[in-house]
VMD Tcl script that builds the backbone (N, CA, C; Angstrom):
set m [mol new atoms 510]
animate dup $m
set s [atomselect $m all]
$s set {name element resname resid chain x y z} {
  {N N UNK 1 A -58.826 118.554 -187.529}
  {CA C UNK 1 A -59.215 117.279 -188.089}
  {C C UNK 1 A -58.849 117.297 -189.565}
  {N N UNK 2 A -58.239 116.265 -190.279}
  {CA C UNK 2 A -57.764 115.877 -191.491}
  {C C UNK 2 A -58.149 114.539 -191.888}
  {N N UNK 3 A -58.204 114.453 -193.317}
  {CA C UNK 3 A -58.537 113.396 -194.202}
  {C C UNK 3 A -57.117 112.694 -194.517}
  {N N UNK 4 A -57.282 111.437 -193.814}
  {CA C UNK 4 A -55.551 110.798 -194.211}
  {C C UNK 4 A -56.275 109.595 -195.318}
  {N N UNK 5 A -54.976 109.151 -195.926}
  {CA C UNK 5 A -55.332 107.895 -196.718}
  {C C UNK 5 A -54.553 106.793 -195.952}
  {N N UNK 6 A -54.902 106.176 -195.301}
  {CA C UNK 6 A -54.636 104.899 -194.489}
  {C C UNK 6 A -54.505 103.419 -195.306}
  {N N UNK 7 A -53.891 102.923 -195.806}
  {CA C UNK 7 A -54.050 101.546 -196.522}
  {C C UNK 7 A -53.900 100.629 -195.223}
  {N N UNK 8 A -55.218 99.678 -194.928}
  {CA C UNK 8 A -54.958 98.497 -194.382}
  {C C UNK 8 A -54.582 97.442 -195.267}
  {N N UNK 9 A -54.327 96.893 -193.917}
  {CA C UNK 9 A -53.572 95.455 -194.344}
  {C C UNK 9 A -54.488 94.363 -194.173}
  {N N UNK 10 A -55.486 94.459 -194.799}
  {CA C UNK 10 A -57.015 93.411 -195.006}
  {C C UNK 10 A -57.411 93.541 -196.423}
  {N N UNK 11 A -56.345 93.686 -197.393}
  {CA C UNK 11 A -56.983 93.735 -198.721}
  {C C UNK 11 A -57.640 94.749 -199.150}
  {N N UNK 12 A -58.048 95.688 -198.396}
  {CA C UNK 12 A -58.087 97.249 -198.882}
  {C C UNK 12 A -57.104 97.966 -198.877}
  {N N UNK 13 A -57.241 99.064 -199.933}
  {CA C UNK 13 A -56.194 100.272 -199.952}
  {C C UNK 13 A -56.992 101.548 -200.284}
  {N N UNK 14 A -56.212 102.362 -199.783}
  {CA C UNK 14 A -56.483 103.985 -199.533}
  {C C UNK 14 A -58.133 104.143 -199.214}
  {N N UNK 15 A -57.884 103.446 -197.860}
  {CA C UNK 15 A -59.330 103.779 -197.065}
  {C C UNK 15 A -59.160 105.012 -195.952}
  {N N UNK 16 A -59.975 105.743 -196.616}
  {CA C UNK 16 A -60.237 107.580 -195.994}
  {C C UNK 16 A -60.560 106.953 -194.423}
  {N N UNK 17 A -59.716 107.351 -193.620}
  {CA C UNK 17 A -59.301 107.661 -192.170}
  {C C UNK 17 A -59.388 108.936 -191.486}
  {N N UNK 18 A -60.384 109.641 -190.872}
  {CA C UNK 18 A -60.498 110.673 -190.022}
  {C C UNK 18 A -59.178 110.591 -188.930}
  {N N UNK 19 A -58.289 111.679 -189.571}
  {CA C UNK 19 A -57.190 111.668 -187.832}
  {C C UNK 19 A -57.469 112.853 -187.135}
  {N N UNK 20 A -57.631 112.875 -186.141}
  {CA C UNK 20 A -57.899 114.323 -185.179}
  {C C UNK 20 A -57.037 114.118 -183.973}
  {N N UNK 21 A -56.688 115.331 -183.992}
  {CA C UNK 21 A -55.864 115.567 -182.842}
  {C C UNK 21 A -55.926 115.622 -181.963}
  {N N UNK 22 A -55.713 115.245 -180.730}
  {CA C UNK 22 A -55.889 115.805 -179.459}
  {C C UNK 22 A -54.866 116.608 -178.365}
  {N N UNK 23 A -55.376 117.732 -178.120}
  {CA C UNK 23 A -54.615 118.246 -177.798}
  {C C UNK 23 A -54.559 117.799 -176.162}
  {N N UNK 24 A -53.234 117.902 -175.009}
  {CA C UNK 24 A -53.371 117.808 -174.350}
  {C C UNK 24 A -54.031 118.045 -172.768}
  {N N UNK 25 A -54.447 117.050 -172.331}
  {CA C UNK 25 A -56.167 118.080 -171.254}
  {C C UNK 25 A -55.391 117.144 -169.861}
  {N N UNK 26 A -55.677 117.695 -169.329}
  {CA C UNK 26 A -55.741 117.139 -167.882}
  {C C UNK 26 A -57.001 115.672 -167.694}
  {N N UNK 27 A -57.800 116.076 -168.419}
  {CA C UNK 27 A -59.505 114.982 -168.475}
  {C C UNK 27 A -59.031 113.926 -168.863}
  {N N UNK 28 A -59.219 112.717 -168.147}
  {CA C UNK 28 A -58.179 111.542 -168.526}
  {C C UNK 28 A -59.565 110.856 -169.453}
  {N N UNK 29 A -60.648 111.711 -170.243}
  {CA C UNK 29 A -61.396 110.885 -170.872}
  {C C UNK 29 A -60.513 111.277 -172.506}
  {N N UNK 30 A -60.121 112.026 -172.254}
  {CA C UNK 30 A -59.171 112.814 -173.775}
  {C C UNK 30 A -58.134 111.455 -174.256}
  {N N UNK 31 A -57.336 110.994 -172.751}
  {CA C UNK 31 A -56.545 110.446 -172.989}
  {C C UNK 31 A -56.806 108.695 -173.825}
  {N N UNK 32 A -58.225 108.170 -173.163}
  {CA C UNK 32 A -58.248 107.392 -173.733}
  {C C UNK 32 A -58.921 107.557 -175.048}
  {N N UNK 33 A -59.970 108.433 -175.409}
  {CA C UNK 33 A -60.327 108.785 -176.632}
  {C C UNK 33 A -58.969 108.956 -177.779}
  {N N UNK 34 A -57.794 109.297 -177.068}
  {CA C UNK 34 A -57.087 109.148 -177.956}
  {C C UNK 34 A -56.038 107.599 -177.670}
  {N N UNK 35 A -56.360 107.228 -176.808}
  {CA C UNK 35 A -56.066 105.466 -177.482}
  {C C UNK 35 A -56.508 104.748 -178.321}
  {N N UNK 36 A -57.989 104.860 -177.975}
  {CA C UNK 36 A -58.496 104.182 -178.854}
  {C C UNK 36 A -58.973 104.820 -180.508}
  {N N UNK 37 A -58.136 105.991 -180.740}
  {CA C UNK 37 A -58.159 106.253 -182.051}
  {C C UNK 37 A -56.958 106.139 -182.361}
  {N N UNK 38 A -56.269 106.026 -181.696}
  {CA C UNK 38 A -54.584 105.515 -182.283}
  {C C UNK 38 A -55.107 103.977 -182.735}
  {N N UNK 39 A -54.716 103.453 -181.771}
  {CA C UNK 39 A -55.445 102.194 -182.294}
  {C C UNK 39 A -56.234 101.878 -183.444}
  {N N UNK 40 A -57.524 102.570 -183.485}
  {CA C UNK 40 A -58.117 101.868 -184.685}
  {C C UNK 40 A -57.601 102.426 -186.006}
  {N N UNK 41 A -56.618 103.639 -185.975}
  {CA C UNK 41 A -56.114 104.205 -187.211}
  {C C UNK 41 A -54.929 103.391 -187.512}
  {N N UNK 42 A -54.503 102.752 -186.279}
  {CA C UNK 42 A -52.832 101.846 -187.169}
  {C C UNK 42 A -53.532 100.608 -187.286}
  {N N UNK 43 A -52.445 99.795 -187.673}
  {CA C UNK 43 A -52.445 98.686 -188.541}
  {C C UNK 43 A -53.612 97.723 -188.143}
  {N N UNK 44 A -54.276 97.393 -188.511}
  {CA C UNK 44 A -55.681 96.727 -187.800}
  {C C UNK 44 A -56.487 95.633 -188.943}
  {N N UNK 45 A -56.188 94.132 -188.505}
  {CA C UNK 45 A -55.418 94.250 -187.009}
  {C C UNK 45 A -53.709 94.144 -186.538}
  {N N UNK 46 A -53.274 94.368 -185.587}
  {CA C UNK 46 A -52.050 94.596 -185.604}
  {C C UNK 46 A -51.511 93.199 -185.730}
  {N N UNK 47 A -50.352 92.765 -186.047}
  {CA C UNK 47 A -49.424 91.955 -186.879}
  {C C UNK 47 A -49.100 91.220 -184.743}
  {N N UNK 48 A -48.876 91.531 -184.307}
  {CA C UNK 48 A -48.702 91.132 -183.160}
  {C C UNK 48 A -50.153 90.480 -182.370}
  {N N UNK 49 A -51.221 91.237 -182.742}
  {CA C UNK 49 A -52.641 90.026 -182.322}
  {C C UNK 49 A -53.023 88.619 -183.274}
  {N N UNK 50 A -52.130 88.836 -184.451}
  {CA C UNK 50 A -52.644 88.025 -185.517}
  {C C UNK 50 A -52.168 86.596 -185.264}
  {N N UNK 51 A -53.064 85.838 -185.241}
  {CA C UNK 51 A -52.141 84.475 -185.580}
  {C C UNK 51 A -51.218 83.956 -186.679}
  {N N UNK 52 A -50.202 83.949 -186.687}
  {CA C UNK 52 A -49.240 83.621 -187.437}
  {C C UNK 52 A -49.404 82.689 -188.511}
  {N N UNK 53 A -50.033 81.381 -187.969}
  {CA C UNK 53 A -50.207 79.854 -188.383}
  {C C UNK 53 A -51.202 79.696 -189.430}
  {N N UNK 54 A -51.438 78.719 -189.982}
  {CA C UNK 54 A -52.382 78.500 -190.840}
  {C C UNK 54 A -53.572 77.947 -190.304}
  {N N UNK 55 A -54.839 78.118 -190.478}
  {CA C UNK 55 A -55.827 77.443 -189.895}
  {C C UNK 55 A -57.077 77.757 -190.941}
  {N N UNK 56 A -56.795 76.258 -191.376}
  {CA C UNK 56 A -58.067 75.851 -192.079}
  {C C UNK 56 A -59.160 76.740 -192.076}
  {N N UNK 57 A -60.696 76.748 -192.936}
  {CA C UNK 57 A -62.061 76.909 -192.398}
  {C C UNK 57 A -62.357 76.213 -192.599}
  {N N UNK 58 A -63.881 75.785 -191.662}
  {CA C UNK 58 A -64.432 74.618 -191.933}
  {C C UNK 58 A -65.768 74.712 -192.312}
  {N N UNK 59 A -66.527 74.223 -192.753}
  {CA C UNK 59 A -67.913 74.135 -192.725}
  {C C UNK 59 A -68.948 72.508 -192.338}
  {N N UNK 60 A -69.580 72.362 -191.255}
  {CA C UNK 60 A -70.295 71.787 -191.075}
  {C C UNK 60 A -72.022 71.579 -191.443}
  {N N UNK 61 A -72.134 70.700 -192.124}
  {CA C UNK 61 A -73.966 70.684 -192.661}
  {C C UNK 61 A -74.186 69.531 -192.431}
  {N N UNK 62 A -75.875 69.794 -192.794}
  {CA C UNK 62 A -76.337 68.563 -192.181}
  {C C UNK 62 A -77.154 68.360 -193.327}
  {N N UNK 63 A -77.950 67.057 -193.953}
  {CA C UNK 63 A -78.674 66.866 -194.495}
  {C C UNK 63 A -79.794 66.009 -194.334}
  {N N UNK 64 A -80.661 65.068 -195.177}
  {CA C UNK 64 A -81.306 64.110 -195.068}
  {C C UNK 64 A -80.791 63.090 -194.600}
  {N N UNK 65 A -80.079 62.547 -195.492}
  {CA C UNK 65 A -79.309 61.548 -195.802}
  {C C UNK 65 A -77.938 61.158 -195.206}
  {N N UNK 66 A -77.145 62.802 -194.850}
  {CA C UNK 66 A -75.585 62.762 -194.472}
  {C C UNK 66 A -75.122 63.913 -193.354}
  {N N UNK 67 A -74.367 64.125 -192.806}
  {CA C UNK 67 A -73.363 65.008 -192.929}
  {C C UNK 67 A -72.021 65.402 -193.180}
  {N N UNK 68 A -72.336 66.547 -193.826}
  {CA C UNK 68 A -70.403 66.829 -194.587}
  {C C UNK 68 A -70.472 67.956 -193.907}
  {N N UNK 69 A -68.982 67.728 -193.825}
  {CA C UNK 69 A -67.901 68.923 -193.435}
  {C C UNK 69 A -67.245 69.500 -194.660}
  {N N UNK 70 A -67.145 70.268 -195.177}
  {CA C UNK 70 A -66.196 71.164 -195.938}
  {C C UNK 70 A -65.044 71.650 -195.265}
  {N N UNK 71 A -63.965 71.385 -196.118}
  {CA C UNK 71 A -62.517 72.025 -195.030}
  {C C UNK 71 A -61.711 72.764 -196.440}
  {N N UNK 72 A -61.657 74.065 -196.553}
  {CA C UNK 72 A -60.710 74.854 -197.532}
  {C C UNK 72 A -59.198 74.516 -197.109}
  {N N UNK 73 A -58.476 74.397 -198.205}
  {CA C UNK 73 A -57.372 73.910 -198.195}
  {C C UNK 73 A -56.637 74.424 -199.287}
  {N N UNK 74 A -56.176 75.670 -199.644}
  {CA C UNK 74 A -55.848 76.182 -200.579}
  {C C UNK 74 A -54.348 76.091 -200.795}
  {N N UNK 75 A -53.875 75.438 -201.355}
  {CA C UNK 75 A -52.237 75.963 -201.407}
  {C C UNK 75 A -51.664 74.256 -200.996}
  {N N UNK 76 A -52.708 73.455 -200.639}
  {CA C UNK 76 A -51.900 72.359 -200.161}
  {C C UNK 76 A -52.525 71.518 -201.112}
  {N N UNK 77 A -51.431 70.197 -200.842}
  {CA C UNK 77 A -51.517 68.906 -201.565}
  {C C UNK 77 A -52.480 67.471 -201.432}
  {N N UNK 78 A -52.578 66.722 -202.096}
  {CA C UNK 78 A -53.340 65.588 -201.062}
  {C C UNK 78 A -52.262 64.777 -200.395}
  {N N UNK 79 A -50.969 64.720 -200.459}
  {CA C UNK 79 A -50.593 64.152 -200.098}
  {C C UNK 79 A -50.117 64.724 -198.572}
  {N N UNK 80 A -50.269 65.999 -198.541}
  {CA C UNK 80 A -50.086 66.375 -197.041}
  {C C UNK 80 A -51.194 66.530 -196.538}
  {N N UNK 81 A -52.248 65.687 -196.449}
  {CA C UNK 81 A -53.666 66.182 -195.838}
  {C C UNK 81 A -53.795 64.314 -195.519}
  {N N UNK 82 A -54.090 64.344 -193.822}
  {CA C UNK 82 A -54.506 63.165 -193.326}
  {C C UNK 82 A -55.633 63.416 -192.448}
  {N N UNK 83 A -56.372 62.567 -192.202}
  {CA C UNK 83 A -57.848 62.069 -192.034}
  {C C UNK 83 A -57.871 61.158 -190.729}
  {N N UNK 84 A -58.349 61.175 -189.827}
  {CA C UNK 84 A -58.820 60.396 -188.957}
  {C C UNK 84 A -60.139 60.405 -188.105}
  {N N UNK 85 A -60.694 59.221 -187.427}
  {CA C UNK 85 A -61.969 58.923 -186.747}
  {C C UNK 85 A -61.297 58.389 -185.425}
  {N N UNK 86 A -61.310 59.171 -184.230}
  {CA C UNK 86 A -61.502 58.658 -183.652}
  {C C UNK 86 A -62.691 58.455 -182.387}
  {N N UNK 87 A -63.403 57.554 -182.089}
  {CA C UNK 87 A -64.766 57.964 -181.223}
  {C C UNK 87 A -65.235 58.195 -182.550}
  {N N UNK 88 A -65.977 59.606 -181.726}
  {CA C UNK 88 A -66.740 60.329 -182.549}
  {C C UNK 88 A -66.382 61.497 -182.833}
  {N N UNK 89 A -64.789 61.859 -182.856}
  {CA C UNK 89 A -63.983 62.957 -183.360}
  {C C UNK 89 A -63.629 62.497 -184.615}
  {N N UNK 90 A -63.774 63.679 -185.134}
  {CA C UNK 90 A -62.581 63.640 -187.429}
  {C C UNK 90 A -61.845 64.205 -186.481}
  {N N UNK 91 A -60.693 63.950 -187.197}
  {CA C UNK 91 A -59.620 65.217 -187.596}
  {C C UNK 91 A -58.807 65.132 -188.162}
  {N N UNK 92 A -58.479 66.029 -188.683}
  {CA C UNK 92 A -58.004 66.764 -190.150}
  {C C UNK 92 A -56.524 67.615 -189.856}
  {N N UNK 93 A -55.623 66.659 -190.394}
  {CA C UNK 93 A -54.396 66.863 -189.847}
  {C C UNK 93 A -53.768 67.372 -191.158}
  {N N UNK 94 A -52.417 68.400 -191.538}
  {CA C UNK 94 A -52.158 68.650 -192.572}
  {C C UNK 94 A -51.005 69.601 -192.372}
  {N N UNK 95 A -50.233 70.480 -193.115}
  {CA C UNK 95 A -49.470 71.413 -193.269}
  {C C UNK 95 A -49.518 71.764 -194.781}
  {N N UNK 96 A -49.604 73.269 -194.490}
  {CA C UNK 96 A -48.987 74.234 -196.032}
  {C C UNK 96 A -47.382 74.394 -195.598}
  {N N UNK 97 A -46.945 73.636 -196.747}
  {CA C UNK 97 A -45.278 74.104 -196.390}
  {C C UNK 97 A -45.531 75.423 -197.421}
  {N N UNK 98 A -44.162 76.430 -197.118}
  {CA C UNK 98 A -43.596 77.456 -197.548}
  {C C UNK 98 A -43.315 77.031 -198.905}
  {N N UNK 99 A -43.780 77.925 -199.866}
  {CA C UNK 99 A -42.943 78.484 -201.123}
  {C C UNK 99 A -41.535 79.071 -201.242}
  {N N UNK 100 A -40.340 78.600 -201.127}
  {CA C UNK 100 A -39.051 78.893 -201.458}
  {C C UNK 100 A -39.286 80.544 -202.456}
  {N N UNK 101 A -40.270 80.200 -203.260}
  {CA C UNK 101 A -39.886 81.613 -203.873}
  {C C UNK 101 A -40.673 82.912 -203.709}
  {N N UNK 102 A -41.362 82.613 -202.489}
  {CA C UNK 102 A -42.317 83.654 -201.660}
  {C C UNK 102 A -41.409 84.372 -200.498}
  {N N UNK 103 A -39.883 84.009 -200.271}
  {CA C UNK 103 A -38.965 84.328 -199.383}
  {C C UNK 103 A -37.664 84.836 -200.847}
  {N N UNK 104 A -38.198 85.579 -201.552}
  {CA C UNK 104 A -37.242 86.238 -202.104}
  {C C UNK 104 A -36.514 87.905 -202.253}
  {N N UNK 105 A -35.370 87.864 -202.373}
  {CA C UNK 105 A -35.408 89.383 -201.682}
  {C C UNK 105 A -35.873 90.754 -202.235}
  {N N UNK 106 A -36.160 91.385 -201.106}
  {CA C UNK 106 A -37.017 92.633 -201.869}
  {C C UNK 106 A -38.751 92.085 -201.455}
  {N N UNK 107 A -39.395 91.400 -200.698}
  {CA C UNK 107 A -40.124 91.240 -200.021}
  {C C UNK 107 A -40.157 91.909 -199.248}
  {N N UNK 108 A -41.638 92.797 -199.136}
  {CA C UNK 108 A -41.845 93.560 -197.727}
  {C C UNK 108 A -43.095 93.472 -196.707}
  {N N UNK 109 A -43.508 92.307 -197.619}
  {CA C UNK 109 A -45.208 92.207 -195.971}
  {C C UNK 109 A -45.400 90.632 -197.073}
  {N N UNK 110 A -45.459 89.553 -196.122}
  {CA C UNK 110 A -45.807 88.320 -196.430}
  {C C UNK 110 A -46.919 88.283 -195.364}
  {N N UNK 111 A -48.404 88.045 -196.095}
  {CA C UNK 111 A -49.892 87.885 -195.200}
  {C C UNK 111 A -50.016 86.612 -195.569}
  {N N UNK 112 A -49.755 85.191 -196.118}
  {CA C UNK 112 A -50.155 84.269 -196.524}
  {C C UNK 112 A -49.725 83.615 -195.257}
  {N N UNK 113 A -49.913 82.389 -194.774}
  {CA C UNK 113 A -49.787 81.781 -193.224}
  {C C UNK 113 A -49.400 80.278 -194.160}
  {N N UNK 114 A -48.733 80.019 -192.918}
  {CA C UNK 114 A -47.794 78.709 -193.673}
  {C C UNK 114 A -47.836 77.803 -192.389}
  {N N UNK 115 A -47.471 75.922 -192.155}
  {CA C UNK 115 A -47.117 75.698 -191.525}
  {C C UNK 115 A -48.360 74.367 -190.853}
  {N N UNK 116 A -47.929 73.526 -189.861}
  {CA C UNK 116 A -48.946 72.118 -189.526}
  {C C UNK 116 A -50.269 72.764 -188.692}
  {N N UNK 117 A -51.123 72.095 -189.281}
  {CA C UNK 117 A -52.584 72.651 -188.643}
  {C C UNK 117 A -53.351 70.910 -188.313}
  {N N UNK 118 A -54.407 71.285 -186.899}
  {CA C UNK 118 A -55.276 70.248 -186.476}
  {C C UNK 118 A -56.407 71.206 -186.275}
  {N N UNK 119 A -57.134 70.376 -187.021}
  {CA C UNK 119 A -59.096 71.064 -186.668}
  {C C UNK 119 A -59.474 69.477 -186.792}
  {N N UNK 120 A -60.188 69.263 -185.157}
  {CA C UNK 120 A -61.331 68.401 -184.977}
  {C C UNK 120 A -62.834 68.591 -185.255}
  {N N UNK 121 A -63.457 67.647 -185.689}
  {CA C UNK 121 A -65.178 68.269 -185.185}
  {C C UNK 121 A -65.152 66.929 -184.286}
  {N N UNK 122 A -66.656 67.047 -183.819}
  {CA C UNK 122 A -66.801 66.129 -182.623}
  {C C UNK 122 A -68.296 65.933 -183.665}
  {N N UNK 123 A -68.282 64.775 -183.781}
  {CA C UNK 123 A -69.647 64.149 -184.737}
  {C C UNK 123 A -70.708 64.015 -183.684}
  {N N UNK 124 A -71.790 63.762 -183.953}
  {CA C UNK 124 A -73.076 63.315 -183.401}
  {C C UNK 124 A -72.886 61.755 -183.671}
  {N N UNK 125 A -74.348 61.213 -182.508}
  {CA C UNK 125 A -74.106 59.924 -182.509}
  {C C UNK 125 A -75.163 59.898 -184.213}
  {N N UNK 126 A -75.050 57.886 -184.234}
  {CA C UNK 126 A -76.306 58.003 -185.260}
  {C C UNK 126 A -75.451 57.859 -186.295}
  {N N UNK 127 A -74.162 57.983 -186.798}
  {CA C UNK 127 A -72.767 57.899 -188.257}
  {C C UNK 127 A -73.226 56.744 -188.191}
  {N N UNK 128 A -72.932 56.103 -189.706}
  {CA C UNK 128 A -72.426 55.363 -189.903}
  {C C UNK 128 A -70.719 55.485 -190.360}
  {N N UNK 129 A -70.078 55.826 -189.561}
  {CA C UNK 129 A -68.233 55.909 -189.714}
  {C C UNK 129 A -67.730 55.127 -190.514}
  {N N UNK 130 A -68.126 53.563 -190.746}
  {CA C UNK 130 A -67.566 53.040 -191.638}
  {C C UNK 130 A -67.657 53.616 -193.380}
  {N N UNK 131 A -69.022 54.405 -193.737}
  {CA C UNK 131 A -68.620 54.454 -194.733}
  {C C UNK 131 A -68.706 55.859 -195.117}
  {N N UNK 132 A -67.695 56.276 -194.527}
  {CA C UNK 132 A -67.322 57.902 -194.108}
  {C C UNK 132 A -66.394 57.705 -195.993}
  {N N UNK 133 A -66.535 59.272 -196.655}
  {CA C UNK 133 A -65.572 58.963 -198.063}
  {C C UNK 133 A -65.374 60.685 -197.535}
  {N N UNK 134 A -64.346 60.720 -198.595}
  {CA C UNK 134 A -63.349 61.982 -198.300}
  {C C UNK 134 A -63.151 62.012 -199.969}
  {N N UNK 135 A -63.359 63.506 -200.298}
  {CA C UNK 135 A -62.444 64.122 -201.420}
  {C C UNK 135 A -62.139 65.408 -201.747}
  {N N UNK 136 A -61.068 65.202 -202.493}
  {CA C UNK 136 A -60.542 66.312 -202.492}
  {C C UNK 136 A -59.867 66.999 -204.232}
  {N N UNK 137 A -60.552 68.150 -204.223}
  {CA C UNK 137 A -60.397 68.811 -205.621}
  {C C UNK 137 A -60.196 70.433 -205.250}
  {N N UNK 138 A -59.619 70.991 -206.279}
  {CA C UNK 138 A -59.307 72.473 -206.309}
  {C C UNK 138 A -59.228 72.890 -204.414}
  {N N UNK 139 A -58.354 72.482 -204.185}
  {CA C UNK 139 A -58.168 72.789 -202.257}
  {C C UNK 139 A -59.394 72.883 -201.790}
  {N N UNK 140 A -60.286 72.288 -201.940}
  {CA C UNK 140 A -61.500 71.927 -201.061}
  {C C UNK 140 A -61.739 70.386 -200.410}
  {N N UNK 141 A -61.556 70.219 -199.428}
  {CA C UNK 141 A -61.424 68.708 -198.760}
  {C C UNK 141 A -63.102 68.460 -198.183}
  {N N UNK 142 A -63.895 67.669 -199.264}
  {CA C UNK 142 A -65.399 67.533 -198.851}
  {C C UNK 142 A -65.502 65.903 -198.350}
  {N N UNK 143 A -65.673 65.785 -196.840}
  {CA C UNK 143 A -65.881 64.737 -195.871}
  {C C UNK 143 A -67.601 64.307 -195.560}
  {N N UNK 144 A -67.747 63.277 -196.392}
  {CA C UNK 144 A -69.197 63.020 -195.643}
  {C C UNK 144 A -69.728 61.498 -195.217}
  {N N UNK 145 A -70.141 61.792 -194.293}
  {CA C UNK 145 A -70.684 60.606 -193.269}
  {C C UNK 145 A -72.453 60.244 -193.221}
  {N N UNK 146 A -72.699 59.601 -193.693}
  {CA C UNK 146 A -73.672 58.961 -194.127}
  {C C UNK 146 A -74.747 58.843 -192.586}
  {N N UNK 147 A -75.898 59.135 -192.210}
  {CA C UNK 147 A -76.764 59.175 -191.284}
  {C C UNK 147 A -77.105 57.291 -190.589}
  {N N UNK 148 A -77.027 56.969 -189.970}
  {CA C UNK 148 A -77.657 55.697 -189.772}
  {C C UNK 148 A -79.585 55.293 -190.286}
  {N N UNK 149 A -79.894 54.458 -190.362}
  {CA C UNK 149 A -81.293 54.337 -190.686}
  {C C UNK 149 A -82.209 54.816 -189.244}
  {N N UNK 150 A -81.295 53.999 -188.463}
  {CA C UNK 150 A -81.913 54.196 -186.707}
  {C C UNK 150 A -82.287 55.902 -186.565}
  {N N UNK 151 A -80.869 56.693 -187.337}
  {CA C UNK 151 A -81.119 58.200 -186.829}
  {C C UNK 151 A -81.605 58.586 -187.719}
  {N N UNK 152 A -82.258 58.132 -188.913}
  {CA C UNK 152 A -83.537 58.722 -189.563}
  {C C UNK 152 A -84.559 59.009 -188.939}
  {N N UNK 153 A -84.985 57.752 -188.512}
  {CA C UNK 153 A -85.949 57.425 -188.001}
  {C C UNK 153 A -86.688 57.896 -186.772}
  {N N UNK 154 A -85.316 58.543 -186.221}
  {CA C UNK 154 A -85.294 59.466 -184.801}
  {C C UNK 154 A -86.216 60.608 -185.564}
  {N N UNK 155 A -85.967 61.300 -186.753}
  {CA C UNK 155 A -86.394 63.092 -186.774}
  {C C UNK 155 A -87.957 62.780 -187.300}
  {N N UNK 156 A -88.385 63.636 -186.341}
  {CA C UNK 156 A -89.829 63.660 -186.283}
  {C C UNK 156 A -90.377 65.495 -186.463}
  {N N UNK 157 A -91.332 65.735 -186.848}
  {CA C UNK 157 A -91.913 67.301 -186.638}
  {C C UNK 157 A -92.180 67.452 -185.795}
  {N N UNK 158 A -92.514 68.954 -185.337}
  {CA C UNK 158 A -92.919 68.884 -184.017}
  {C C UNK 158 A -93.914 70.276 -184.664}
  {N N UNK 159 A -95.325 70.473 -184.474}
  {CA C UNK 159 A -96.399 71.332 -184.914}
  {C C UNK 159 A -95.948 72.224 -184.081}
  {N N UNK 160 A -96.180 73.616 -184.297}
  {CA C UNK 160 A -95.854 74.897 -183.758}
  {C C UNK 160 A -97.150 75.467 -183.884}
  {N N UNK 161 A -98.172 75.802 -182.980}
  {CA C UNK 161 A -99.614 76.377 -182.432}
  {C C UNK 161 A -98.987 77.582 -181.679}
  {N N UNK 162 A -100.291 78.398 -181.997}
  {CA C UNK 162 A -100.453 79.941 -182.184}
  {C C UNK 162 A -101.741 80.051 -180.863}
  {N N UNK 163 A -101.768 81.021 -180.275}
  {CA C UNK 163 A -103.095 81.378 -179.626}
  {C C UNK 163 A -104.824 81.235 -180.644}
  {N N UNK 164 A -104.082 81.774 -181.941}
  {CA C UNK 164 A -105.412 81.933 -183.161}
  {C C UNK 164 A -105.398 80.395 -182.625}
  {N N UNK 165 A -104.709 79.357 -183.214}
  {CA C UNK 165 A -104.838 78.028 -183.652}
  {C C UNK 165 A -105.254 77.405 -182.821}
  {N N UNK 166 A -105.515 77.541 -181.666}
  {CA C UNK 166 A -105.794 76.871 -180.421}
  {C C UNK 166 A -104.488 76.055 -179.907}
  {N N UNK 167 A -105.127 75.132 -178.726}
  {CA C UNK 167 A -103.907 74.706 -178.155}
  {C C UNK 167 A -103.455 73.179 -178.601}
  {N N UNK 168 A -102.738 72.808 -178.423}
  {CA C UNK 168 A -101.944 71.527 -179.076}
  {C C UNK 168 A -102.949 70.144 -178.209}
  {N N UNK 169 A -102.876 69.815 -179.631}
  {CA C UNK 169 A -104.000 68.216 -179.058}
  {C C UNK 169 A -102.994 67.718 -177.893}
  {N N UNK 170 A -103.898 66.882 -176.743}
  {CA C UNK 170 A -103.474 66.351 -175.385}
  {C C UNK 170 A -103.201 64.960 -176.133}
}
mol reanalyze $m
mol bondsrecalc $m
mol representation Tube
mol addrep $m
């Protein structure tokens, strides 16, 4: 057993990696013990499971008053970022085009993801859709949709009783 220095390809470097050897056994439990340490010692994750494409994150909240979606959008424009309602689906249509000078030679590992992306949410009833507003600053695309009065009016408490507390009025 030896101490290797392994640099992944997740934004760490020279992360201490146990490699041990295995020598060859007839015990086919050897054999996979040593798959699955091949495996987790190379490239991880491997460049062949990875998705290639760009894909947004999103964040969904809820509030009093609204809900917004947050959508990161780093690297892109407003003018390549489109918006739609349909039903009670958003979606958030867009592309990061390529940097011309991120393909220059003497490049040897490009991790940045390029290229047209769709992320839907599926809204709850209760929007008011019409006066849905959208903006967008420092690649953050913040979408929010305003609650109806009707679906205020829906959220109610509901008391949570304990054995101590006795049982819930009839």
């Amino acid at each position: 057993m030896s101490w290797d220095l392994n640099p992944l390809h997740l934004g760490r470097e020279n992360v201490p990696v146990r490699r041990t050897s295995y020598p060859m056994s007839p015990c086919p439990g050897t054999d996979i013990d040593r798959m699955f340490n091949d495996f987790l010692n190379s490239d991880f994750p491997p460049t062949t499971m990875m998705n290639r494409d760009f894909i947004p994150s999103l964040d969904v909240s809820e509030s009093d008053e609204n809900i917004r979606v947050d959508c990161e959008l780093p690297g892109i424009e407003q003018k390549d970022i489109e918006l739609s309602l349909s039903g009670k689906m958003l979606s958030i249509k867009g592309e990061k085009k390529t940097e011309e000078e991120s393909r220059h030679k003497g490049m040897y590992r490009s991790e940045r993801r390029y290229g047209s992306f769709l992320r839907t949410v599926e809204l709850p009833n209760g929007l008011d859709l019409d006066k849905t507003a959208a903006e967008f600053h420092n690649g953050l695309l913040r979408i929010t949709i305003p609650k109806t009065d009707e679906y205020k009016k829906q959220t109610r408490s509901i008391p949570v009783h304990t054995p101590e507390s006795g049982p819930p009025p009839s």
